[in-house]
C-alpha distance (Angstrom), angle and dihedral (degrees) to the residues before:
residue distance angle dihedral
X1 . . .
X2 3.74 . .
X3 4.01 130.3 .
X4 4.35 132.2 86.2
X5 3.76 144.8 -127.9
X6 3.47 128.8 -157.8
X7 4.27 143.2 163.5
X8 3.86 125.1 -157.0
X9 3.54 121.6 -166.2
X10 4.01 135.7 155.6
X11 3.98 79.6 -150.2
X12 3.80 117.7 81.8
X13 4.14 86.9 -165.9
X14 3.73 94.3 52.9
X15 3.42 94.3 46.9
X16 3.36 95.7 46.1
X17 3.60 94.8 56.3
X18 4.02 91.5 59.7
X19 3.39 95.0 34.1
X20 4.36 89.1 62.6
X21 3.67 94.2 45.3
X22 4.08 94.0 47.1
X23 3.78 84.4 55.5
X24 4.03 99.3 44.8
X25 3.90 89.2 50.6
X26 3.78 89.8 44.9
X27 3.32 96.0 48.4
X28 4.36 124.7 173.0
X29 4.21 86.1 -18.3
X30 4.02 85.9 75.5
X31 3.69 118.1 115.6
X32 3.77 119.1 -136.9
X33 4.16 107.9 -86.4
X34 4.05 105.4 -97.4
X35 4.52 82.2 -156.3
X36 3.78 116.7 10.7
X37 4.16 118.8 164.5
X38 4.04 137.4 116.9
X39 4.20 85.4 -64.8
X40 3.69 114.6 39.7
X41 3.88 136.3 16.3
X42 3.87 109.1 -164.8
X43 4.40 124.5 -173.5
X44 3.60 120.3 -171.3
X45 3.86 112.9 -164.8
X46 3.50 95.6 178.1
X47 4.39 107.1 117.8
X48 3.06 94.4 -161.5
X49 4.04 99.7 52.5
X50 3.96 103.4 145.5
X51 3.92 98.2 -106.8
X52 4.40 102.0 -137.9
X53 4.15 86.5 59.2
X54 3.82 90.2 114.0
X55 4.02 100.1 38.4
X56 4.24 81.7 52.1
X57 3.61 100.5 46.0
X58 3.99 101.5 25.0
X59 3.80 83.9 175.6
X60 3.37 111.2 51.4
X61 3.68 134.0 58.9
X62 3.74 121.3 -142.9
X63 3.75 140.0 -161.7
X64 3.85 129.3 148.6
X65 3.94 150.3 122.4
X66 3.85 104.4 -103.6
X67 3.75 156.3 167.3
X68 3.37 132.3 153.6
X69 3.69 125.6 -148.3
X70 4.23 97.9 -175.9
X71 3.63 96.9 62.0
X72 3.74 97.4 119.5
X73 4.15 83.0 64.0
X74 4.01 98.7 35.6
X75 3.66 93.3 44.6
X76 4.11 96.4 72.2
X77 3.74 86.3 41.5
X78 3.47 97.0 72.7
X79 3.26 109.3 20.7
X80 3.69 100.8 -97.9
X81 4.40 131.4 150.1
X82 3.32 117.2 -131.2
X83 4.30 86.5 -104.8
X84 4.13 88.7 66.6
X85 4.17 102.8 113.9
X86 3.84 114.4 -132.5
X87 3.60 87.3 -95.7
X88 3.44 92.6 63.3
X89 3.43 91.9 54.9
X90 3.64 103.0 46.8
X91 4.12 87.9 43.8
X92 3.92 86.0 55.6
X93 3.51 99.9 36.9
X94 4.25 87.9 56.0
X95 3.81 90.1 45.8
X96 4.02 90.5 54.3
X97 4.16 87.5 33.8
X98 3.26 113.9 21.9
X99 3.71 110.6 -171.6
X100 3.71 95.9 -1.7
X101 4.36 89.8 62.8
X102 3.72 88.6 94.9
X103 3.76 79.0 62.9
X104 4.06 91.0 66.8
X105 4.07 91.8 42.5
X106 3.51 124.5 104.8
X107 4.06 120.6 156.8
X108 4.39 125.1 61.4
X109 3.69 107.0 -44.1
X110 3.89 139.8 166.9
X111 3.97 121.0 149.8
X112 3.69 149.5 130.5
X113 3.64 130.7 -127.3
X114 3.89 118.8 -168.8
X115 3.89 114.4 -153.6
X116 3.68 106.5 -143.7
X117 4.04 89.7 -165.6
X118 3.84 100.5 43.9
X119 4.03 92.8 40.0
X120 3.81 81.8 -126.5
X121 4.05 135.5 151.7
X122 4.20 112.1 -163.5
X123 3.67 113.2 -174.0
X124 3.78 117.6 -168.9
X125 3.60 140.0 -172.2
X126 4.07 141.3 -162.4
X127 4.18 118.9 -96.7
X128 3.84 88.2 -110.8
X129 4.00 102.6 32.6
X130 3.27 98.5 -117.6
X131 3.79 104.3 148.7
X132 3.85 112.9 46.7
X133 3.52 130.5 -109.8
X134 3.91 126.4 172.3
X135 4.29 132.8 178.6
X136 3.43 131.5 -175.3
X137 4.28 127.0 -174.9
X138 3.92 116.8 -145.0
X139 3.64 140.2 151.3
X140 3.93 88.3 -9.6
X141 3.57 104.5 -54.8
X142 3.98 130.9 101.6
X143 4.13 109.4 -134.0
X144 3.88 116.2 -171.5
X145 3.87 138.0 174.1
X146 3.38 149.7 165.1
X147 4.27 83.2 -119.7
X148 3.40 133.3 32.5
X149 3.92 92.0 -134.1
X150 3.65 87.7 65.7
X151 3.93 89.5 55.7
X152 3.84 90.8 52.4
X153 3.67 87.9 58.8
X154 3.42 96.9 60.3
X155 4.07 97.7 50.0
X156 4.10 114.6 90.3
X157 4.00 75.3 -144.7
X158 4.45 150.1 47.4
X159 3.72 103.5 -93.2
X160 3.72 111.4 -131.2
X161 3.69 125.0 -94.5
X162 3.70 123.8 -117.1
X163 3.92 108.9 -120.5
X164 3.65 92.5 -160.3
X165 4.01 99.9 49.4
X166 4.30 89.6 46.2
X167 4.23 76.8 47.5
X168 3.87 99.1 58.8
X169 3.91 86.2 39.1
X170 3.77 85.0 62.7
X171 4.06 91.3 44.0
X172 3.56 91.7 50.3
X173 3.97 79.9 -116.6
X174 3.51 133.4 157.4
X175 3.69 122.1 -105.9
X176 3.66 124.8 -147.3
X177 3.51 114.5 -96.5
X178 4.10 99.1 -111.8
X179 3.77 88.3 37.9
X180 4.19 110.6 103.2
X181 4.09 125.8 169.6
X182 3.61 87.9 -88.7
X183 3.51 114.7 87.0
X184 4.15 96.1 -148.1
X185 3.61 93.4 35.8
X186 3.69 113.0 92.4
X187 4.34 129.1 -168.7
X188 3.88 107.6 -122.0
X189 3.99 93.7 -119.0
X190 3.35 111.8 -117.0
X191 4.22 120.0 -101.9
X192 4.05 79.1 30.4
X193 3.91 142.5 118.9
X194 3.45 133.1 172.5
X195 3.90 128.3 -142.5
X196 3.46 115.3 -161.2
X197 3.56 129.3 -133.9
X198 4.25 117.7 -176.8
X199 3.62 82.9 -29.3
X200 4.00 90.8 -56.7
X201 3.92 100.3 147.0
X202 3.76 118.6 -152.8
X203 3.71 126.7 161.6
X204 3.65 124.9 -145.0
X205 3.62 134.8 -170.7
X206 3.67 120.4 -127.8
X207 3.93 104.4 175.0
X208 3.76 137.7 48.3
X209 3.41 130.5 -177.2
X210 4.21 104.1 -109.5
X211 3.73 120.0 164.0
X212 4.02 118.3 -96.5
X213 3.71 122.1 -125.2
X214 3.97 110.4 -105.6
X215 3.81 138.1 -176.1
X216 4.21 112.4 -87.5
X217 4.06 87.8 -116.6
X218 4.11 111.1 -164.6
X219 3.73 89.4 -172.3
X220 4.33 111.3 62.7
X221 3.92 85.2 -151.1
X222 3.73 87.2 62.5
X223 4.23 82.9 57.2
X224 3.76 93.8 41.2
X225 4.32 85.5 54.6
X226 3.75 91.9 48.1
X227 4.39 91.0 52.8
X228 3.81 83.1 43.4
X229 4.02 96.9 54.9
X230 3.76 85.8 43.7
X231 3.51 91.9 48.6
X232 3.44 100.4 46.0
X233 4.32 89.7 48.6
X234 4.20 82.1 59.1
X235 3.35 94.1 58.9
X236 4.20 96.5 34.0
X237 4.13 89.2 57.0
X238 3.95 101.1 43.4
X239 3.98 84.0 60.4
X240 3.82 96.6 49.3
X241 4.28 104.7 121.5
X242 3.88 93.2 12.1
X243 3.95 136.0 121.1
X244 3.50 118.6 179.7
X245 3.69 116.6 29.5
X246 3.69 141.5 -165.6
X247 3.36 131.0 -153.9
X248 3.76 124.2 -167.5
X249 4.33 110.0 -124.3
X250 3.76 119.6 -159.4
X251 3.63 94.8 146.3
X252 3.14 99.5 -115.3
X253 4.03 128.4 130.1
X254 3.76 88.6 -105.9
X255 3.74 103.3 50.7
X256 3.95 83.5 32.3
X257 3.81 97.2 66.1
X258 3.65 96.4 39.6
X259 3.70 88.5 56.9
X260 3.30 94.2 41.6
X261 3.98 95.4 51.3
X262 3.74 94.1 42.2
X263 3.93 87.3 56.5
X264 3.10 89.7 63.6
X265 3.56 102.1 51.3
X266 4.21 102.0 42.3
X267 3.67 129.4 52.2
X268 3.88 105.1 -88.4
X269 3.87 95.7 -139.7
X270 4.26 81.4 64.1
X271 4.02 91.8 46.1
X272 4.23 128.1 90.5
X273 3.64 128.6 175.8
X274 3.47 117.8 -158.2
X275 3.79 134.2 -158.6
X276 3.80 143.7 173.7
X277 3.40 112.1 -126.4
X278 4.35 138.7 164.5
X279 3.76 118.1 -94.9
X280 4.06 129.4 -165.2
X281 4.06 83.9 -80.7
X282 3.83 106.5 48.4
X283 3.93 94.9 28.7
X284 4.22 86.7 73.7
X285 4.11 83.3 65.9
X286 3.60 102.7 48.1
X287 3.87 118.2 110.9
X288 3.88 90.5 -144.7
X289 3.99 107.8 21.3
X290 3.96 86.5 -128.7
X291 3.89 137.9 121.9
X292 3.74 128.0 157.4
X293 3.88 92.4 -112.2
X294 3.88 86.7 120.6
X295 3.85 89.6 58.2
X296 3.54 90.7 45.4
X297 3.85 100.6 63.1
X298 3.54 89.5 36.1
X299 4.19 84.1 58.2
X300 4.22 81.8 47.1
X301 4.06 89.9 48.8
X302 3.37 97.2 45.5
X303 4.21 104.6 47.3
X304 4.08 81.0 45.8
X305 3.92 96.3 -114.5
X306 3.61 125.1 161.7
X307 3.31 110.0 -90.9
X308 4.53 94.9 -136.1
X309 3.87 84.8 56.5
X310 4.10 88.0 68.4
X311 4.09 104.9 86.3
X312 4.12 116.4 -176.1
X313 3.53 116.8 -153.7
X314 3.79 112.0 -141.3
X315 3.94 104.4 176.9
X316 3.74 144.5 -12.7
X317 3.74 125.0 -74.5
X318 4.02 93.7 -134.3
X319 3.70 119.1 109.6
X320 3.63 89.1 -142.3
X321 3.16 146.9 -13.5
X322 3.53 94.8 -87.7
X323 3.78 98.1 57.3
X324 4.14 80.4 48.6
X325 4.00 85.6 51.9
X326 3.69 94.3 47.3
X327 3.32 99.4 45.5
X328 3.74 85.1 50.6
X329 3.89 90.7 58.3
X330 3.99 92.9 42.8
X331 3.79 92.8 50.4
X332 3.90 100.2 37.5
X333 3.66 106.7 28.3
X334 3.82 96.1 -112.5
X335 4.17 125.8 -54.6
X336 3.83 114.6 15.8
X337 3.57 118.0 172.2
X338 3.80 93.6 -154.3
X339 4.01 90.5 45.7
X340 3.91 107.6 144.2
X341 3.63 100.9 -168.0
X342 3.57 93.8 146.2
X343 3.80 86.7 70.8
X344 3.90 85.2 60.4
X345 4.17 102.7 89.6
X346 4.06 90.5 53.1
X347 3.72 95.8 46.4
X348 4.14 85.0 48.8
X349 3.62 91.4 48.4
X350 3.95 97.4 47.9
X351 3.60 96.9 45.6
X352 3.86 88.3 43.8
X353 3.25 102.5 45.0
X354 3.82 109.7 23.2
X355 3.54 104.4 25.2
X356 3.83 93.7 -129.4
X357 3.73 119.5 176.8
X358 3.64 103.5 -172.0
X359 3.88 126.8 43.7
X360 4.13 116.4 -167.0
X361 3.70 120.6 -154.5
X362 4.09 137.7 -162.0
X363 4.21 84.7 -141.8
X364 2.95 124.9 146.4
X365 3.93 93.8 9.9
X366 3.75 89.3 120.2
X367 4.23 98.8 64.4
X368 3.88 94.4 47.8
X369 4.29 130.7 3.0
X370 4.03 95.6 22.8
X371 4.16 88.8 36.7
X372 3.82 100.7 151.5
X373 3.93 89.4 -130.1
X374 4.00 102.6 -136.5
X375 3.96 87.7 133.0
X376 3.58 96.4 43.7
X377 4.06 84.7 109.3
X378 3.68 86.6 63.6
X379 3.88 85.0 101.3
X380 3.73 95.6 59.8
X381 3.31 91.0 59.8
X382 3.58 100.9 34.7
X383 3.52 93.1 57.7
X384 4.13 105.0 30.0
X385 4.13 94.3 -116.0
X386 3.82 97.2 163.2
X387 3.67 88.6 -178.2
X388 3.96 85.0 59.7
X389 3.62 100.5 44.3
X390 3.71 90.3 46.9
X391 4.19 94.2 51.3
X392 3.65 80.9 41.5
X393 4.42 94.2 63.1
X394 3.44 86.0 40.6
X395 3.73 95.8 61.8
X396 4.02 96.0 42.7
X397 3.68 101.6 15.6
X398 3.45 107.7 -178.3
X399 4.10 95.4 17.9
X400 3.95 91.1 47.6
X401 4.13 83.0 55.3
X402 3.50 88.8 48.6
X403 3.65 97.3 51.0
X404 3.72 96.3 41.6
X405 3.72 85.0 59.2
X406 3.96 89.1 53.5
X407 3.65 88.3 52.0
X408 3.43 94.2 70.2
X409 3.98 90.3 35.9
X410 3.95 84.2 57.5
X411 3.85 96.6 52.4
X412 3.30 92.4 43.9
X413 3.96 90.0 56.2
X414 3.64 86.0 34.9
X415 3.72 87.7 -131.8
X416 3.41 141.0 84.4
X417 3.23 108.6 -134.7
X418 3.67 103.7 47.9
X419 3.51 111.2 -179.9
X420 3.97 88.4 46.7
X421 4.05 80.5 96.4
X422 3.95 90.0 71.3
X423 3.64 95.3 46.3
X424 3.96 86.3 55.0
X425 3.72 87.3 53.0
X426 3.27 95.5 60.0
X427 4.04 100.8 44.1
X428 3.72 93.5 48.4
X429 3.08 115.2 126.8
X430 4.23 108.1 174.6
X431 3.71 124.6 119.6
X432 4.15 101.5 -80.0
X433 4.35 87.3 -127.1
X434 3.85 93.3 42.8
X435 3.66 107.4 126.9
X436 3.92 91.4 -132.1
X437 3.80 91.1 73.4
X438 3.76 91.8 76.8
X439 4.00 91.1 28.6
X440 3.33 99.7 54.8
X441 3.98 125.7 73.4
X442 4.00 122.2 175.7
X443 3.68 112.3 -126.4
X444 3.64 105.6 -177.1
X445 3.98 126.9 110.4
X446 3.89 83.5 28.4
X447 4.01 118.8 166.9
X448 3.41 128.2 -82.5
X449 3.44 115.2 -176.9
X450 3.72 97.8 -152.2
X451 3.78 119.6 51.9
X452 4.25 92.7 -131.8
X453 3.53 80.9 62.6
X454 3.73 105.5 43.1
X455 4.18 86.1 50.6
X456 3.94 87.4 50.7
X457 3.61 101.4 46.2
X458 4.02 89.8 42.3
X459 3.71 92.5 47.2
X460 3.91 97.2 44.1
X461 4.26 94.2 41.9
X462 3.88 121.1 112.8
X463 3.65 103.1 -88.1
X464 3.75 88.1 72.7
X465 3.26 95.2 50.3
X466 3.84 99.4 42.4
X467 4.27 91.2 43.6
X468 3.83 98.5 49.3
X469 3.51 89.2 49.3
X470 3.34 95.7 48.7
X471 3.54 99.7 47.8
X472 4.00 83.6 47.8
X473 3.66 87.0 59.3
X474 3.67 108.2 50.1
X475 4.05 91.1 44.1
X476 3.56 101.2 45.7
X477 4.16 83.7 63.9
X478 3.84 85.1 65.2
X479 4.20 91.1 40.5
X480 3.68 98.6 -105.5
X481 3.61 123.7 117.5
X482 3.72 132.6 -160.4
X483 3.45 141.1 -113.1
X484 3.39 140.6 -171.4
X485 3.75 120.6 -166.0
X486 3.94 94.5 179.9
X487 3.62 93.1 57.6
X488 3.98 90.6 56.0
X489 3.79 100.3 135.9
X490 3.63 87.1 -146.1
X491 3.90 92.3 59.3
X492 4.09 91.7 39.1
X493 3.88 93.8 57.8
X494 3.82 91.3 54.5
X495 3.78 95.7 43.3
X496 4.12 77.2 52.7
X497 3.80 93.4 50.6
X498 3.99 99.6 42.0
X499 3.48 113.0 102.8
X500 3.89 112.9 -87.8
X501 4.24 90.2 -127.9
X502 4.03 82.0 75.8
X503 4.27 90.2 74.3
X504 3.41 100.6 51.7
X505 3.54 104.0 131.3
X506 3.63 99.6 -140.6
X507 3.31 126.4 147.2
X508 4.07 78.6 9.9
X509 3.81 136.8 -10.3
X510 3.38 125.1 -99.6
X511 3.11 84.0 39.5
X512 4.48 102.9 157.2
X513 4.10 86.4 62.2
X514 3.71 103.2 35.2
X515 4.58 76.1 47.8
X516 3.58 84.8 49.9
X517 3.96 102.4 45.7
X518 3.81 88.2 61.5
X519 3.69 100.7 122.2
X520 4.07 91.7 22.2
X521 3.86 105.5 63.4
X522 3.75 128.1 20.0
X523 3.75 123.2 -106.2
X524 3.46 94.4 -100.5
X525 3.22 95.1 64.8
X526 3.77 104.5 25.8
X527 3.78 92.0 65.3
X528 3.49 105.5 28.6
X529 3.54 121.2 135.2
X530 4.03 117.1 -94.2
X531 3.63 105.0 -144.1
X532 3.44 122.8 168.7
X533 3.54 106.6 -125.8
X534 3.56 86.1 87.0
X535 3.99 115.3 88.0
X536 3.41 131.4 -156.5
X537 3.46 95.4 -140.2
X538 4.71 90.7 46.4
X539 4.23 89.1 -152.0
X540 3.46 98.4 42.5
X541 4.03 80.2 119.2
X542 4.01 94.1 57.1
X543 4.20 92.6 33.6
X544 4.17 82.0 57.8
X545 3.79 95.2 58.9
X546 3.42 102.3 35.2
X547 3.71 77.9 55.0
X548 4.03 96.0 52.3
X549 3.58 88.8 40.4
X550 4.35 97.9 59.3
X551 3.75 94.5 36.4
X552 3.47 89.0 47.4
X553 4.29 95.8 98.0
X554 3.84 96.8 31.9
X555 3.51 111.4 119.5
X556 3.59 113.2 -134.3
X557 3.61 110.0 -123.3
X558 4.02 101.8 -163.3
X559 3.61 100.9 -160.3
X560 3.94 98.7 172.1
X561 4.09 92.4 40.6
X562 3.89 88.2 -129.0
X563 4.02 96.9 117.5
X564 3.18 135.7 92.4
X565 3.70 134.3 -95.0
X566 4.35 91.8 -104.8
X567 3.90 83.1 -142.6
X568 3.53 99.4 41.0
X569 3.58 84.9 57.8
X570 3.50 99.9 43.8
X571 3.76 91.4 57.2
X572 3.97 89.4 52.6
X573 3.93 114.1 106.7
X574 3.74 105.3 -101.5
X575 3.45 130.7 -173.7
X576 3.66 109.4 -154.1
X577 3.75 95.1 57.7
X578 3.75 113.6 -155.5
X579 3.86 90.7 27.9
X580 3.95 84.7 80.2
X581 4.20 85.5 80.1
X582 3.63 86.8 50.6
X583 3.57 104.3 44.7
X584 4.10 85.3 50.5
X585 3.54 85.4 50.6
X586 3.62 92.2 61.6
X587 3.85 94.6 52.0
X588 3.82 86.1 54.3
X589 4.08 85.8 51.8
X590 3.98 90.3 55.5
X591 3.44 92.4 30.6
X592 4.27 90.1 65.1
X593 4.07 92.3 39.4
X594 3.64 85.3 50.9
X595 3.72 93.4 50.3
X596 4.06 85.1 46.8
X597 3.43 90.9 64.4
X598 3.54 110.2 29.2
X599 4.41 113.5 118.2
X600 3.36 96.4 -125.9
């Protein structure tokens, strides 16, 4: 198990009073406190902690969910052998630093170190947000976790929702990135800490995304070999200190070359792939009859894996959707827009059944390496380069007219995806008087007028944040942790540098990562189509209805008077037909995890 809990407080009876109820609703699962006095109470519930942290560091007090992937550069820094632990290094590295360590980090990282000296609490979190790390301020104390459950346990009361977060659920909005269902519990941002100061919180940002200075290549294979030894180091360092590995399997390039790469690197009798795929039950509710199960044992056949070691998930391990709902509350804390439940059932059967320690993902290949590149013009008309607008009509004549047209029709809407607006419309499920309907604007898919800048702001937006943190949360309850080579900052800030010629998507799209998979994947699957009939999740179709079909006599309760009338919005026009069910469905969902949590 990995993750942390901790309370500050300059008052020994405030703290107390959290401190007691943290440990009655903990009960015998609580580790022994790594600091506990009148000003801070500090849990580790990492297993693996490296045991001499306190004889090395006498005082400081550490806790976190770690792993560095720069240690070959850190190490000389400060004096370190290659047997230091990344706690070590991060412990030494503040100590010569201080604040400015996060500076010297690159890898997954949230933690907390409490300076005994300075009386000080410095919270920290990754450049991309992938492990979690949440805070809330109350009644003079300073609670923080790696989960927001954890944060409940320690208050002697329901903290209160946030009315506007439960209100861009029902939009289909976007939240912000530190915003969470609880209105006093606040998201670490990303590429953030926070040094305390008499319980004065203030977040500061210590990284930016900047471009990286790269060789002037003539030849583009020269480019494509440059992604590929990047790419290759994300995978290498995310394995370091593990024995049997997992790797998820959709099928599709992304997932494909990370499997494929990882193969090659691990002893194959230690590595599983894993993908959801229709059976003889959930094929009957499938629009289209098709998964990419065929791809993925041709992925297995080709990297020369053993054929046992590739494990198809076929349905969800809930009884209902109520034990799925509740465990969705006990794991996140309540609504989470990013929450990736769904991945639940295959981290429960690797951990269970294989005892893997390490799961690899193809997210978020899709907002950066494996872009598809329709925008990579952006540039040209960013930057008035007549010589690149012109090459640019002559390669898509009539569709590079079109588009240029839509550039303008996207800055003008300021986003770029236009008619994503009407689609909102329809799936919207707030109260029609709420207040939040003219409050409330959706800022996601916004314009960028170059293309370096769309792929960084659509790489580094919430979901990313929100979904790898989810993910980390449901498998670390079954000992696995995940990884995400693709969202290696390292590899992102050269994909951001490379010239923006490298994406066009001619003679196919996504074209720089199906260039740089020659040699990883075979042609079949390298260039394959990407339609999108294919779901990650295969019986999303059958998981839907059986969905509809429980919810379908709960009574929605409506505690916050924000929903919908369910048949004032059933009489609505809607355009996506059978998805009104769903979409109701949904409300139900939030309406129960509201009800969960309400202080009544």
């Amino acid at each position: 198990m990995k993750g942390f809990f901790g309370i500050l407080s300059p008052d020994a009876t405030n703290i107390n009073t959290f401190v007691q109820e943290f440990k009655k609703n903990m009960g015998s699962i609580l580790p022994n406190p790594i600091t506990e006095n009148e000003t801070i109470f500090l849990i580790d519930f990492n297993t693996q902690r490296p045991e001499n942290l306190e004889l090395l560091f006498p005082n400081l007090s550490f806790a976190g969910w770690v792993r560095l992937d720069n240690r070959k550069e850190l190490m000389p820094k400060l004096g370190l052998t290659d047997s230091a632990s990344d706690e070590a290094c991060i412990l030494t590295s503040y100590m010569k630093y201080r604040e400015k360590c996060t500076e010297h980090f690159i890898g997954d990282f949230s933690f907390v170190i409490w300076d005994k000296e300075k009386k000080q609490i410095f919270l920290a979190k990754d450049q991309v947000g992938v492990r979690p790390l949440f805070y809330m301020q109350t009644n003079g104390v300073l609670i923080f976790s790696s989960t927001i459950p954890m944060i409940k346990k320690a208050l002697p009361f329901k903290p209160v929702l946030n009315e506007v977060y439960i209100a861009k659920e029902l939009k289909y909005f976007t939240p912000k990135v530190e915003e969470t269902f609880f209105r006093d519990i606040l998201r670490l941002k990303p590429a953030h800490y926070i040094l305390t100061d008499n319980l004065k919180v203030n977040e500061i940002r210590y990284w930016e995304m900047t471009p990286i200075e790269i060789p002037k290549f003539k030849s583009k294979e020269d480019f494509y070999q440059l992604v590929r030894t990047y790419f290759e180091e994300a995978v290498k360092c995310r394995i370091r200190g593990k024995k049997i590995i997992g790797s998820q399997l959709s099928g599709g390039i992304d997932s494909s070359a990370i499997t494929v790469l990882a193969s090659r690197m691990v002893d194959k009798h230690q590595f599983h792939t894993y993908g959801f795929a229709l059976d003889e039950k959930t094929i009957e509710f499938s629009k289209t009859k098709i998964d990419e199960k065929d791809h993925q044992w041709e992925v297995v056949k080709y990297a020369g894996l053993i054929p046992e070691n590739h494990h198809l998930i076929t349905a969800f391990h809930y009884k209902d959707i109520f034990e799925e709902l509740d465990t969705r509350n006990e794991v996140m804390g309540g609504i989470e827009n990013g929450d990736s439940y769904w991945q639940d059932s295959l981290f429960k059967y690797a951990g269970e059944n294989q005892g893997t320690e390490v799961m690899f993902s193809g997210f978020p290949g899709d907002e950066a390496i494996s872009n598809d590149g329709y925008f990579y013009f952006f540039d040209y008309l960013s930057d008035r380069n007549l010589f690149g607008i012109i090459k640019y009509l002559f390669d898509f004549r009539f569709r590079a007219l079109l588009n240029i047209l839509n550039y303008f029709k996207y800055r003008k809407s300021g986003s770029v995806y236009p008619n994503y607006a009407s689609t909102l419309a329809d799936w919207d499920l707030l109260e029609p008087n709420s207040k939040f309907h003219k409050e409330l604007k959706e800022e996601a898919f916004a314009f960028y007028p170059h293309f370096q800048e769309f792929i960084k702001n659509n790489f580094l937006r919430y979901h990313t944040a929100q979904r790898t943190e989810s993910e980390g949360l449901y498998a670390i309850r079954y000992g696995i942790e995940t990884v995400y080579p693709l969202a290696d900052i390292r590899l992102i800030q050269l994909i951001y540098s490379l010239p923006n010629h490298l994406f066009k998507p001619k003679p196919f799209s996504r074209a720089l990562f199906r260039n740089v998979c020659k040699g990883i994947l075979p042609d079949s699957i390298r260039l394959k189509y990407k339609a999108g009939y294919a779901y990650t999740l295969a019986f999303w179709d059958y998981y839907s209805q059986t969905k509809i079909n429980a919810l379908k006599d709960y009574q929605i309760i409506n505690h916050t008077g924000l929903m919908i009338d369910e048949n004032s919005f059933f009489s609505r026009n809607f355009s996506y037909g059978e998805e009104k069910e769903d979409r109701v469905a949904t409300m139900k969902e939030i309406d129960y995890i509201i009800n969960l949590n309400w202080p009544g």
